[in-house]
C-alpha positions as CSV (number, residue, x, y, z in Angstrom):
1,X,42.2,118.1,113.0
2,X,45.3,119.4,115.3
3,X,46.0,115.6,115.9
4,X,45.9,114.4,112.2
5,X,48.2,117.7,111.2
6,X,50.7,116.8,113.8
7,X,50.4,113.2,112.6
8,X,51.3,114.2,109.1
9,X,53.9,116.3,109.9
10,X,55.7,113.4,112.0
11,X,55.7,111.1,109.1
12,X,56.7,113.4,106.6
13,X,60.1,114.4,109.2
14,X,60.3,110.6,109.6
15,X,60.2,109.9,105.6
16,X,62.6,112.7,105.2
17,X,64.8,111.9,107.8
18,X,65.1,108.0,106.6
19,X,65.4,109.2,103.0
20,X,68.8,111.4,104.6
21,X,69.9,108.4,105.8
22,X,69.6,106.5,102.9
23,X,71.5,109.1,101.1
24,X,74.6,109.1,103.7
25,X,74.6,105.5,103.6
26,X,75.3,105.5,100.3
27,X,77.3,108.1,100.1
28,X,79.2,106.3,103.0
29,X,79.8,103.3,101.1
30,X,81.3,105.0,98.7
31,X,83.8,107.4,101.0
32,X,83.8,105.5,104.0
33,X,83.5,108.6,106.2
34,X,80.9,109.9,108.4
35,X,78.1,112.3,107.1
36,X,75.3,114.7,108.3
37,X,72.6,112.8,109.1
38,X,73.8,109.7,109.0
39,X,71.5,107.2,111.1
40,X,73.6,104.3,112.1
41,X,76.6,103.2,112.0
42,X,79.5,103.6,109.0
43,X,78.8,100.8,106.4
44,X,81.0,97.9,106.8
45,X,83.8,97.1,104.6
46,X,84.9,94.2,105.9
47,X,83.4,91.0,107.4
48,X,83.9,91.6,110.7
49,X,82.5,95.2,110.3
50,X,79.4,93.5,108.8
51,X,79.2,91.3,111.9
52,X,78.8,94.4,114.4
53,X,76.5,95.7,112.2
54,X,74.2,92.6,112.4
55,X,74.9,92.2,115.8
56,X,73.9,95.8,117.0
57,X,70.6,95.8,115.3
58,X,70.0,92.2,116.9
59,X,70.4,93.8,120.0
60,X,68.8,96.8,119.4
61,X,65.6,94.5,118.4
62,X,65.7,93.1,121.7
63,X,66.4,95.8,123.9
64,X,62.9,97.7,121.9
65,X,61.3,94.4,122.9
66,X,62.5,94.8,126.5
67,X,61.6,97.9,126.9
68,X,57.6,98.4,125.2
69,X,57.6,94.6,128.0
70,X,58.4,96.8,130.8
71,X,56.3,100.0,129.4
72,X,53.4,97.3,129.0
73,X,53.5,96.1,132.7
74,X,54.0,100.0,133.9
75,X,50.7,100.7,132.1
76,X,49.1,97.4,133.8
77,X,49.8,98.2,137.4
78,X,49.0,101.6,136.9
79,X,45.9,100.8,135.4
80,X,44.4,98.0,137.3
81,X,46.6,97.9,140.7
82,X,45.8,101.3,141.6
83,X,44.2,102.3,144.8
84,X,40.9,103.1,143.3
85,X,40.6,100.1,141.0
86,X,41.9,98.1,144.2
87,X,40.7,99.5,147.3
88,X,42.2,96.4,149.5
89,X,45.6,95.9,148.6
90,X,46.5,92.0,147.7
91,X,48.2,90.5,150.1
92,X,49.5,88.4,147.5
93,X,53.2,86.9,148.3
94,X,54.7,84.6,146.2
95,X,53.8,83.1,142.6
96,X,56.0,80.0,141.5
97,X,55.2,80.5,137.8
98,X,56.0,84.0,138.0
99,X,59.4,83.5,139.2
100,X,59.8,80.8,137.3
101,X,59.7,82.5,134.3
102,X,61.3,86.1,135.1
103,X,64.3,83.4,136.0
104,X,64.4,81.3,133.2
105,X,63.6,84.3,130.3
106,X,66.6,86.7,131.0
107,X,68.7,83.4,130.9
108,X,67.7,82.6,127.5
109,X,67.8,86.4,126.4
110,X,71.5,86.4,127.7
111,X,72.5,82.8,126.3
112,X,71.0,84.4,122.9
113,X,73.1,87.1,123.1
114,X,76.2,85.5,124.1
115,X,76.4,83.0,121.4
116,X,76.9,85.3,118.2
117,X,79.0,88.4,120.6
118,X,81.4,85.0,121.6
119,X,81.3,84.2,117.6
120,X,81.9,87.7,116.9
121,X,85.1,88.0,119.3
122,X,86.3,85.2,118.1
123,X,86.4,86.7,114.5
124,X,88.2,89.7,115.5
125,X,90.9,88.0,117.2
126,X,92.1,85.5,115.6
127,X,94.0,86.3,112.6
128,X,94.2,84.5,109.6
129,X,97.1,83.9,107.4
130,X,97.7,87.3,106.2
131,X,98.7,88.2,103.0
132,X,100.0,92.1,103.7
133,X,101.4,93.0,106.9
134,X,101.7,96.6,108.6
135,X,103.0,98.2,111.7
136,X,101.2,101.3,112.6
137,X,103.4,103.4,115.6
138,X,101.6,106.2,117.1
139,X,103.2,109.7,117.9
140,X,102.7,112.9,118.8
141,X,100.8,113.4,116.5
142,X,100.8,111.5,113.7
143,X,101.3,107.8,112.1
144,X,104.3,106.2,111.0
145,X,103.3,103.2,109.1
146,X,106.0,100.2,107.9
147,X,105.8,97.5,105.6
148,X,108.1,94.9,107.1
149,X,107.9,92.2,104.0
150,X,108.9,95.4,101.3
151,X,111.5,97.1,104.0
152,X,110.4,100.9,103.7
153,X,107.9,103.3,105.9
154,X,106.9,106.4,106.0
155,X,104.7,109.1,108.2
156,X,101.4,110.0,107.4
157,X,100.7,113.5,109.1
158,X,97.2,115.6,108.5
159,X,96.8,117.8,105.5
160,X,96.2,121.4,106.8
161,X,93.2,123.4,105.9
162,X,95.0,125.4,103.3
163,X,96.1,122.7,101.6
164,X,93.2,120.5,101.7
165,X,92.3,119.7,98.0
166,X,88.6,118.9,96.3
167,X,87.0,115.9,97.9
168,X,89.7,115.5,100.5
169,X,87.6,115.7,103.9
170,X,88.8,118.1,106.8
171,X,90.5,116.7,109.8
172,X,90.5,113.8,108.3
173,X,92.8,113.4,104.9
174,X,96.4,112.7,105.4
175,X,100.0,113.6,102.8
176,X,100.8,109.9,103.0
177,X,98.2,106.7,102.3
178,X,98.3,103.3,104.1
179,X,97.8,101.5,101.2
180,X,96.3,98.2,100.7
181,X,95.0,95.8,98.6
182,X,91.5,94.9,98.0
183,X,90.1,91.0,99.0
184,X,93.6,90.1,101.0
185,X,93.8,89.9,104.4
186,X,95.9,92.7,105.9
187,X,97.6,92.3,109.8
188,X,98.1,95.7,111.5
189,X,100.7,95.9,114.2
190,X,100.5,98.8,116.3
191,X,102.7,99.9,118.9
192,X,103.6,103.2,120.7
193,X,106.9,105.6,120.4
194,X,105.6,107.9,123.5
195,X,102.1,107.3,124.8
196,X,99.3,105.1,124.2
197,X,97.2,105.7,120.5
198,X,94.5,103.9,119.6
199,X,94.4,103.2,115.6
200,X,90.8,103.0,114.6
201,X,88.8,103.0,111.4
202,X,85.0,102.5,112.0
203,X,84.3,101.2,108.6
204,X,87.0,98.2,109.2
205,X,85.5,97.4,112.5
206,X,88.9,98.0,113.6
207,X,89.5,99.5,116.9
208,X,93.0,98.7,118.8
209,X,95.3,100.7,121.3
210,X,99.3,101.2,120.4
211,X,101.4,101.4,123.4
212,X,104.7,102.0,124.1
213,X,107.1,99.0,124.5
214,X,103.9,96.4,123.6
215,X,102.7,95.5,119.6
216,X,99.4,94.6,119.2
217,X,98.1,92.7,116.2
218,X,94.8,93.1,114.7
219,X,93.2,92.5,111.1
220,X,91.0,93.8,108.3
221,X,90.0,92.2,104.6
222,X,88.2,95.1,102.7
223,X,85.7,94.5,100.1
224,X,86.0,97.3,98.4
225,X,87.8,99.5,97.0
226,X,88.0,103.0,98.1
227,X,89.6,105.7,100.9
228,X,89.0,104.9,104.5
229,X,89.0,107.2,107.1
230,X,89.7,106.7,111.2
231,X,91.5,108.5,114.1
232,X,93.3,108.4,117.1
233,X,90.7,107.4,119.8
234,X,92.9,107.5,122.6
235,X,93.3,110.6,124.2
236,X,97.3,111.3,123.8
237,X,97.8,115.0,124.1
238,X,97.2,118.7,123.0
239,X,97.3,117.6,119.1
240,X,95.2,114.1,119.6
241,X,92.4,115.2,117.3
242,X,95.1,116.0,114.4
243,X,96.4,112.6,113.7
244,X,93.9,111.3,111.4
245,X,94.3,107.6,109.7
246,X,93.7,107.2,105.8
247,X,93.4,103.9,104.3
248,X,93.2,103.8,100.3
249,X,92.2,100.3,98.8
250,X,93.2,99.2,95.9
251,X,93.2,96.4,92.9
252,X,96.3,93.9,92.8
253,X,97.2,95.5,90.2
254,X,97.2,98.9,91.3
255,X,99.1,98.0,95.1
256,X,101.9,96.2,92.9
257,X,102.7,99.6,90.9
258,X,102.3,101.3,94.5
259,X,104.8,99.3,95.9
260,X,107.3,100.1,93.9
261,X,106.9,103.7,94.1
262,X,107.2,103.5,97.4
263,X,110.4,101.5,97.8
264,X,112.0,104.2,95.8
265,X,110.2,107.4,97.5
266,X,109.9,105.9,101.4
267,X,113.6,104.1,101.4
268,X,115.8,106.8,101.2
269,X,113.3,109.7,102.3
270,X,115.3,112.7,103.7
271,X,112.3,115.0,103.9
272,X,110.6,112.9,106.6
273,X,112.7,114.8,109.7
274,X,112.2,118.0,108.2
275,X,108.4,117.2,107.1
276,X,107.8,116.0,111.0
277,X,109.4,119.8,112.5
278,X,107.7,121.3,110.4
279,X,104.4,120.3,111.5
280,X,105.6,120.6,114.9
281,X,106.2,124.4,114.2
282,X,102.9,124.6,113.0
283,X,101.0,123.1,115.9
């Protein structure tokens, strides 16, 4: 009876569990944030984020398979190569088909895994003909972020606690959007004005490093609209976990009108200086 209790209980935590995760991920989809109890990783938005998706639970099938192999042949030779069950050791040496075979499998295992990760890398860094482009320079602490073809930028620094508003996440939301539109094919440029950054958003499978005096170049296509959220992940100083990233996607429609706010608000900003001490202050 104690067995069949604890057995119940485990699939109920299990079914709950799963059903959590279910939940997040569709929550996730829709916010493109993390959440608690999320199992996984964030839904992709993108194709290449799809691709690591795929490709991590391909591994992850084959690293369970390696593993209950190994647990199998643990339980084997404990079983029936133990003193009792063998009371004169073999003085077995060498077996051709046995090595053979522990040669040959890990080759095809590896060759299995390299083709799609070599697909996969290729994907990531080649860019295709983009249709927006964007620099992204990391400071301390906070994103400036230009738009090159439409000649304005503009910083994007962390909205504090007290002025968080509903549904804006903590840590995480930001005064001023990168914004871009959905189904086109956006290069990032990132680069450096002090130390190394790293601009990432998990749900664009995006993960690249902005150093001083280098520009990187990396790519995203979103599928959806919606607001994105990343961080620094390049430890750059006292404030590193304040410089959040937010990426809104939008229709054609909708990035058009933006534009043209922005060439008017972003051109001839004068609050950006006083905007940037100010946070400094605050820090």
């Amino acid at each position: 009876m104690l067995v069949l209790k604890r057995l119940i209980a485990f699939l109920v935590t299990s079914v709950t569990i799963l059903a959590g995760g279910s939940a997040a991920l569709a929550a996730d989809v829709a916010t493109g944030q993390p959440h608690p109890w999320q199992l996984g990783l964030q839904a992709g938005a993108t194709p290449v984020m799809n691709d690591i998706i795929w490709f991590h639970n391909f591994l992850l099938w084959i690293i369970v398979a390696i593993t209950l192999f190994v647990l199998l042949l643990l339980v084997v030779v404990v079983v029936r190569f133990n003193a009792r069950s063998n009371p004169v050791p073999s003085r077995t040496t060498h077996n051709t088909m046995i090595e053979v075979v522990w040669t040959v499998v890990p080759v095809l295992i590896l060759v299995m895994v390299a083709v799609p990760s070599f697909r996969l890398l290729f994907l990531q860094l080649n860019t295709p003909k983009a249709d927006v482009t964007v620099k992204a320079t990391g400071k301390q602490w906070f994103w400036s972020y230009s738009y090159p073809d439409d000649k304005f930028e503009f910083d994007s620094l962390m909205v504090a606690d007290k002025d968080l508003k509903p549904g804006q996440p903590r840590l995480l939301a930001v005064d001023n959007e990168m914004v871009v539109p959905v189904n086109k094919v956006v290069r990032v440029l990132t680069t450096g004005a002090d130390v190394i950054h790293s601009w990432a958003l998990p749900a664009f499978g995006v993960k690249i490093d902005a150093i001083p005096g280098r520009v990187n170049e990396t790519w995203f296509k979103a599928e959806r609209e919606g607001v994105y959220y990343g961080q620094c992940s390049e430890l750059c100083g006292k404030d590193h976990a304040f410089m959040p990233i937010t990426v809104r996607v939008v229709s054609d429609k909708d990035y058009t009108a933006w534009i043209d706010q922005a060439k008017k608000k972003y051109a001839t900003d004068a609050s950006r200086a006083t905007k940037i001490a100010a946070a400094g202050d605050t820090k």
